[in-house]
C-alpha positions as YAML, in Angstrom:
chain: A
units: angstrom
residues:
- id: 1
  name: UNK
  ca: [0.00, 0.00, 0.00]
- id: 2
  name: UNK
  ca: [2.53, 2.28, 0.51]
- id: 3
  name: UNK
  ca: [4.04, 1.99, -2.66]
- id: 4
  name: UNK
  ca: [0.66, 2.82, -4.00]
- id: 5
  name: UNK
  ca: [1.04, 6.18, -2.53]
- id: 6
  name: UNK
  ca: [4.73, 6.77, -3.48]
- id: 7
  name: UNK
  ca: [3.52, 6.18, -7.02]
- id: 8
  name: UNK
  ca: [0.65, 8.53, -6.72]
- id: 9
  name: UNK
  ca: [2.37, 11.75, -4.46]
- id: 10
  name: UNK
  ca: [4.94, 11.04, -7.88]
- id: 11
  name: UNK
  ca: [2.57, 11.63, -10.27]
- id: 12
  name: UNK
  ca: [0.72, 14.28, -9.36]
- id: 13
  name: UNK
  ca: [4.35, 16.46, -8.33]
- id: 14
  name: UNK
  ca: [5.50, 15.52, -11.58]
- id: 15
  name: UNK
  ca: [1.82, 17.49, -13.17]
- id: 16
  name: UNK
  ca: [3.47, 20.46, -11.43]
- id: 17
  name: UNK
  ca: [6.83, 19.88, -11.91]
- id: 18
  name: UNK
  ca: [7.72, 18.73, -15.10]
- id: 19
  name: UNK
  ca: [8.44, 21.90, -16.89]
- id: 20
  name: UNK
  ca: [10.22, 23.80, -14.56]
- id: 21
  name: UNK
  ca: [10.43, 27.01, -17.16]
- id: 22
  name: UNK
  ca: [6.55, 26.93, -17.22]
- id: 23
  name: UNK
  ca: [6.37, 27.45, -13.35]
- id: 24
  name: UNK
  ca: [8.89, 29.93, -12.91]
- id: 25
  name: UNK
  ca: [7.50, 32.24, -15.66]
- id: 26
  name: UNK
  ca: [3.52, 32.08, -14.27]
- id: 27
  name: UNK
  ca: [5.45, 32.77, -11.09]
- id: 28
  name: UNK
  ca: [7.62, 35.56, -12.25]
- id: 29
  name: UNK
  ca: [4.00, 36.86, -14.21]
- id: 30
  name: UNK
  ca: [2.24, 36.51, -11.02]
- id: 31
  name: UNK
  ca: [4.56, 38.78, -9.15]
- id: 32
  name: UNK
  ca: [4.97, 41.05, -11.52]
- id: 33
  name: UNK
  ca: [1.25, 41.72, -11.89]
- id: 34
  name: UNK
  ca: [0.61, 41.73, -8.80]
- id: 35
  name: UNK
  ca: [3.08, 44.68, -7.77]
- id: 36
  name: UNK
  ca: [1.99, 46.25, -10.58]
- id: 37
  name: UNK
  ca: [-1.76, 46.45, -9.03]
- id: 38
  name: UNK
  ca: [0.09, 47.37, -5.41]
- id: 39
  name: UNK
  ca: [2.81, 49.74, -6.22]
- id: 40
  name: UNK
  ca: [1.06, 51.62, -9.34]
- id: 41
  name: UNK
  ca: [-2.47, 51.35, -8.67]
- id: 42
  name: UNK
  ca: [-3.01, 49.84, -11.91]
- id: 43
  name: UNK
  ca: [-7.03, 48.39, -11.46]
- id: 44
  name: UNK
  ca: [-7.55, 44.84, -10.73]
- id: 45
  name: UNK
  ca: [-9.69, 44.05, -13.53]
- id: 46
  name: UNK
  ca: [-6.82, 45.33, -15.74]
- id: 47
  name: UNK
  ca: [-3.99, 42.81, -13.80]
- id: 48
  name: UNK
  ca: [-6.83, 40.20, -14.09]
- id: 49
  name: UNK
  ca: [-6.33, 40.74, -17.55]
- id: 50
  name: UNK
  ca: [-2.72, 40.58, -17.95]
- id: 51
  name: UNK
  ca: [-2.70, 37.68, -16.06]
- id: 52
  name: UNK
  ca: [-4.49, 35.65, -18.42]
- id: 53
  name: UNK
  ca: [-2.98, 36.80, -21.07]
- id: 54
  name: UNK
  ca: [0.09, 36.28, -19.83]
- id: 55
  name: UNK
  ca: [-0.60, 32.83, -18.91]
- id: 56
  name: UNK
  ca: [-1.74, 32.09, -22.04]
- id: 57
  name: UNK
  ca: [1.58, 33.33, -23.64]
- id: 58
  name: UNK
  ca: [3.21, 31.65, -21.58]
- id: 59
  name: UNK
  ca: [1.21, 28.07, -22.08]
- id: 60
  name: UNK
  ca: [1.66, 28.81, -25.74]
- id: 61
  name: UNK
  ca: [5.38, 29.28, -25.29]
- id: 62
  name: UNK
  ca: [5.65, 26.11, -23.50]
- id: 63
  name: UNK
  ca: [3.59, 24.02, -26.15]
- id: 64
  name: UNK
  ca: [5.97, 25.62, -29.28]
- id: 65
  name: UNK
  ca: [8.88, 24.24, -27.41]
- id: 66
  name: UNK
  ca: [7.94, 20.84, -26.46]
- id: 67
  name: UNK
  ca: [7.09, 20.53, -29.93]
- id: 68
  name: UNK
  ca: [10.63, 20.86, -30.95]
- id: 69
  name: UNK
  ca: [12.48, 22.09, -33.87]
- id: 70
  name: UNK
  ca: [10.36, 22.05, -37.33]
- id: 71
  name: UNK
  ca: [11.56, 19.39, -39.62]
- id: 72
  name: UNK
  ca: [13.10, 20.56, -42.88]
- id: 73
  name: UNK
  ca: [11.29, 19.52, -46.03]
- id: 74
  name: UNK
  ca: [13.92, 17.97, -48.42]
...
């Protein structure tokens, strides 16, 4: 039973683990953003906004380069 749970606590670290550039950016973003609503009084709907875009970028960024390099045509 126990080895049942070392599998699962595995698995589910390695959801939010296995791209380590993907974390640190939507941490960086969040950060950011959030200062950015603190220390300049941007409004929150506006940081709300960044944020997803931001994420999205960032998600799209991630997909492009797990893809990998485009193969040549010959």
């Amino acid at each position: 039973m126990n080895a049942f749970f070392r599998t699962v606590f595995k698995e589910i670290a390695g959801l939010f683990v296995d791209d380590s550039n993907l974390a640190a950016f939507a941490t960086v973003l969040i950060a950011v953003v959030a200062g950015a609503v603190k220390l300049l009084n941007i409004p929150p709907l506006a940081g709300g906004v960044a944020l997803l875009v931001g994420v999205i970028a960032i998600l799209i960024e991630s997909l492009l380069r797990a893809a990998g390099p485009p193969r040549r045509k010959r």
